[in-house]
PATIVEX-257405 format. One record per residue (C-alpha): residue number from 1; residue in three letters; chain; x, y, z. Coordinates in nm, 3 decimals. Layout:
% residues N
+-----+-----+-------+---------+---------+---------+
:   n : res : chain :       x :       y :       z :
+-----+-----+-------+---------+---------+---------+
: NUM : ALA :     A :       X :       Y :       Z :
...
+-----+-----+-------+---------+---------+---------+
% end
This chain:
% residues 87
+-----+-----+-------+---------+---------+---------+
:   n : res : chain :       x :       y :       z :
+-----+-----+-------+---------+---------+---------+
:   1 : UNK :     A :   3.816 :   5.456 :  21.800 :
:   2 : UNK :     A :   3.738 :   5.089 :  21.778 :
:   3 : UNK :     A :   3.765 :   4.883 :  22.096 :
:   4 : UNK :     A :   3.792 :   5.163 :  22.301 :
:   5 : UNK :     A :   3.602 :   5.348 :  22.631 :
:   6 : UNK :     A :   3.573 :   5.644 :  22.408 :
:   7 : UNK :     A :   3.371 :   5.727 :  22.133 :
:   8 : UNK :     A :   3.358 :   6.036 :  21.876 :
:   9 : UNK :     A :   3.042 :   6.037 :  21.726 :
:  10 : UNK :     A :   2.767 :   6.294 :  21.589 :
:  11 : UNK :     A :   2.410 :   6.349 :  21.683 :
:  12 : UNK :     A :   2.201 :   6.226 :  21.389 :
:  13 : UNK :     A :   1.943 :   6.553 :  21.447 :
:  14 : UNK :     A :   2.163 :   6.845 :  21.486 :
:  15 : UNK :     A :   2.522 :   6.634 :  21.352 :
:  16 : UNK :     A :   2.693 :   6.833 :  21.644 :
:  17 : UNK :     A :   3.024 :   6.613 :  21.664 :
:  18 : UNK :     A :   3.020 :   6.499 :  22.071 :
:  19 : UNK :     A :   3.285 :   6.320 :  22.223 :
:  20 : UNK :     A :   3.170 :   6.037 :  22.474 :
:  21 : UNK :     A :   3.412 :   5.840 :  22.729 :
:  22 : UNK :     A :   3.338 :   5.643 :  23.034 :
:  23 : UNK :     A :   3.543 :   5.559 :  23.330 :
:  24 : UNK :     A :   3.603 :   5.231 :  23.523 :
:  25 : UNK :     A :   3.551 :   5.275 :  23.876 :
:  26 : UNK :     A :   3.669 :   5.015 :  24.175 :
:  27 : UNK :     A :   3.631 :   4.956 :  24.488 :
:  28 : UNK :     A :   3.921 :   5.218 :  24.704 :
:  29 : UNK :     A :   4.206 :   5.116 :  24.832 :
:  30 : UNK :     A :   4.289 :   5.244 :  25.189 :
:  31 : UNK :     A :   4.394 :   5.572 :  25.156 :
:  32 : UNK :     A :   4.021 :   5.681 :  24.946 :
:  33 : UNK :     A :   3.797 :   5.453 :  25.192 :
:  34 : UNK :     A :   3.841 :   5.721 :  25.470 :
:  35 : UNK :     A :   3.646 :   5.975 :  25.199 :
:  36 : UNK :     A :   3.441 :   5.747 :  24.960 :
:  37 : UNK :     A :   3.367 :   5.398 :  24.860 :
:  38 : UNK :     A :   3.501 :   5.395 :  24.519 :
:  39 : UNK :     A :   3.772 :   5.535 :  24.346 :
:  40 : UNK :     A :   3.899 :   5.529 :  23.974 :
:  41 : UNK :     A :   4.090 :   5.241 :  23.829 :
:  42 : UNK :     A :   4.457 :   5.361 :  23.764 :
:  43 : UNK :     A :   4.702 :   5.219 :  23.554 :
:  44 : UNK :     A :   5.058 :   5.216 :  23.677 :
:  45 : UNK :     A :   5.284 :   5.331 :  23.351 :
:  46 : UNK :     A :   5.479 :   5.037 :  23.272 :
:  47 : UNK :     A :   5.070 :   4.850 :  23.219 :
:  48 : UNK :     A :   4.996 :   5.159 :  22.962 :
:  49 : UNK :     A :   5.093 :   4.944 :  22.666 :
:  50 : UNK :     A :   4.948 :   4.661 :  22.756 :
:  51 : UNK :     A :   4.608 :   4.792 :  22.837 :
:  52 : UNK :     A :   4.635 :   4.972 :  22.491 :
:  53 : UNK :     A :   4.743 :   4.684 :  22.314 :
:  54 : UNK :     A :   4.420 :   4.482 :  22.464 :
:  55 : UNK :     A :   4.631 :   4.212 :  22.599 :
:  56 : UNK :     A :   4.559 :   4.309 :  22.978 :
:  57 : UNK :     A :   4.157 :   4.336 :  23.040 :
:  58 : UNK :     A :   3.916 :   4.481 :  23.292 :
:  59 : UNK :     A :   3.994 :   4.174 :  23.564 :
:  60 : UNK :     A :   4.348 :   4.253 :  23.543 :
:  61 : UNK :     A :   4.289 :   4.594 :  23.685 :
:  62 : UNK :     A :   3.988 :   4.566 :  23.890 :
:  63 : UNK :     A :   4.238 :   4.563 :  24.190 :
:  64 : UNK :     A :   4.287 :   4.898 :  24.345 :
:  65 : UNK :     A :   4.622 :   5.086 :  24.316 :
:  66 : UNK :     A :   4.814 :   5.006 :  24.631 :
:  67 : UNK :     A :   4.782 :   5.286 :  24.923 :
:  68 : UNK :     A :   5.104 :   5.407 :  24.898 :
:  69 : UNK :     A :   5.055 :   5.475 :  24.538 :
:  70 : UNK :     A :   4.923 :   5.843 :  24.608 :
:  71 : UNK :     A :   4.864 :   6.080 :  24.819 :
:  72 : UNK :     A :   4.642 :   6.248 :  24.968 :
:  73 : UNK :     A :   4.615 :   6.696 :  25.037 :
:  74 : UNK :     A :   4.386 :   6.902 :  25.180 :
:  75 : UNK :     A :   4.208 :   7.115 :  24.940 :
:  76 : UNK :     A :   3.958 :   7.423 :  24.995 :
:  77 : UNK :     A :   3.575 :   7.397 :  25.115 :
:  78 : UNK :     A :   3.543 :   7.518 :  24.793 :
:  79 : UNK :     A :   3.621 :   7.238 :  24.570 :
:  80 : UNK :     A :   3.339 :   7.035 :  24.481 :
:  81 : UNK :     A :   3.102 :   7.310 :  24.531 :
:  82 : UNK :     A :   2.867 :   7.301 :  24.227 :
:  83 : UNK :     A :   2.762 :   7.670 :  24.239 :
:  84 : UNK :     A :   3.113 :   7.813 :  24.164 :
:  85 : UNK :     A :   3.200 :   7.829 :  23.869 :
:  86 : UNK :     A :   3.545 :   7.968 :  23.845 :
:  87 : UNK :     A :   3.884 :   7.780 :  23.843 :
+-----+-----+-------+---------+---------+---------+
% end
Protein backbone atom coordinates (compact mmCIF):
# COMPACT_ATOMS: atom_id res chain seq x y z
CA UNK A 1 0.00 0.00 0.00
CA UNK A 2 2.69 2.50 -0.83
CA UNK A 3 1.83 6.18 -0.56
CA UNK A 4 -1.18 5.58 1.09
CA UNK A 5 -3.18 6.54 4.70
CA UNK A 6 -3.41 2.85 5.17
CA UNK A 7 -1.12 0.34 6.08
CA UNK A 8 -1.30 -3.67 6.32
CA UNK A 9 1.33 -4.74 8.37
CA UNK A 10 2.18 -7.55 11.08
CA UNK A 11 3.26 -7.31 14.64
CA UNK A 12 6.88 -8.48 14.75
CA UNK A 13 6.06 -10.44 18.37
CA UNK A 14 2.92 -12.27 17.80
CA UNK A 15 2.97 -11.65 13.47
CA UNK A 16 -0.88 -11.06 13.96
CA UNK A 17 -1.54 -9.32 10.44
CA UNK A 18 -3.30 -5.68 11.67
CA UNK A 19 -4.63 -3.32 9.39
CA UNK A 20 -3.86 0.45 10.28
CA UNK A 21 -5.58 3.65 8.54
CA UNK A 22 -5.86 7.19 9.63
CA UNK A 23 -8.27 9.85 8.79
CA UNK A 24 -7.86 13.56 7.81
CA UNK A 25 -9.94 15.68 9.83
CA UNK A 26 -10.88 19.63 9.06
CA UNK A 27 -12.20 22.23 10.41
CA UNK A 28 -16.61 21.85 9.84
CA UNK A 29 -18.36 23.49 7.59
CA UNK A 30 -21.70 25.05 8.81
CA UNK A 31 -23.98 22.46 9.04
CA UNK A 32 -21.31 20.20 11.72
CA UNK A 33 -20.22 23.53 13.72
CA UNK A 34 -23.69 23.53 15.47
CA UNK A 35 -22.46 19.82 16.98
CA UNK A 36 -18.57 19.78 16.88
CA UNK A 37 -15.54 21.60 15.77
CA UNK A 38 -14.22 19.27 13.28
CA UNK A 39 -15.49 17.08 10.85
CA UNK A 40 -13.92 14.54 8.28
CA UNK A 41 -12.43 15.63 5.02
CA UNK A 42 -14.76 14.33 2.15
CA UNK A 43 -14.03 13.92 -1.27
CA UNK A 44 -16.71 14.81 -3.76
CA UNK A 45 -16.66 11.73 -6.52
CA UNK A 46 -15.55 13.32 -9.58
CA UNK A 47 -11.90 14.27 -7.09
CA UNK A 48 -11.74 10.26 -6.33
CA UNK A 49 -9.26 9.76 -9.13
CA UNK A 50 -7.35 12.43 -8.64
CA UNK A 51 -6.73 12.02 -4.98
CA UNK A 52 -5.85 8.32 -5.91
CA UNK A 53 -3.70 9.18 -8.60
CA UNK A 54 -1.65 11.66 -6.07
CA UNK A 55 -2.06 14.56 -8.32
CA UNK A 56 -4.50 16.48 -5.83
CA UNK A 57 -2.81 16.69 -2.13
CA UNK A 58 -3.85 17.38 1.44
CA UNK A 59 -4.12 21.48 0.72
CA UNK A 60 -6.40 20.78 -2.02
CA UNK A 61 -8.91 19.31 0.33
CA UNK A 62 -8.31 20.92 3.56
CA UNK A 63 -11.48 23.03 2.66
CA UNK A 64 -14.62 21.69 4.14
CA UNK A 65 -17.38 20.15 1.94
CA UNK A 66 -19.86 22.92 1.29
CA UNK A 67 -23.06 22.92 3.79
CA UNK A 68 -25.39 21.89 1.46
CA UNK A 69 -23.36 18.91 0.68
CA UNK A 70 -25.19 16.74 3.45
CA UNK A 71 -27.50 16.48 5.69
CA UNK A 72 -28.15 16.29 8.78
CA UNK A 73 -31.01 13.55 10.97
CA UNK A 74 -31.80 13.03 14.23
CA UNK A 75 -30.63 9.83 15.57
CA UNK A 76 -31.37 7.97 19.04
CA UNK A 77 -29.83 8.97 22.62
CA UNK A 78 -28.42 5.87 22.06
CA UNK A 79 -25.89 6.35 19.45
CA UNK A 80 -22.62 7.17 20.68
CA UNK A 81 -23.21 5.53 23.90
CA UNK A 82 -20.05 3.48 24.61
CA UNK A 83 -21.68 0.89 26.93
CA UNK A 84 -23.99 -0.64 24.24
CA UNK A 85 -22.80 -2.80 22.39
CA UNK A 86 -25.35 -3.94 19.95
CA UNK A 87 -26.13 -2.58 16.40
Amino acid sequence: MEHSLAEEWRNVETKERLISCTMLITEPNRLVADVDDRMPVILRPGQFQAWLDGSMGVDDIKTPIAHDYLHRRRVGRRVNKLRRSQP
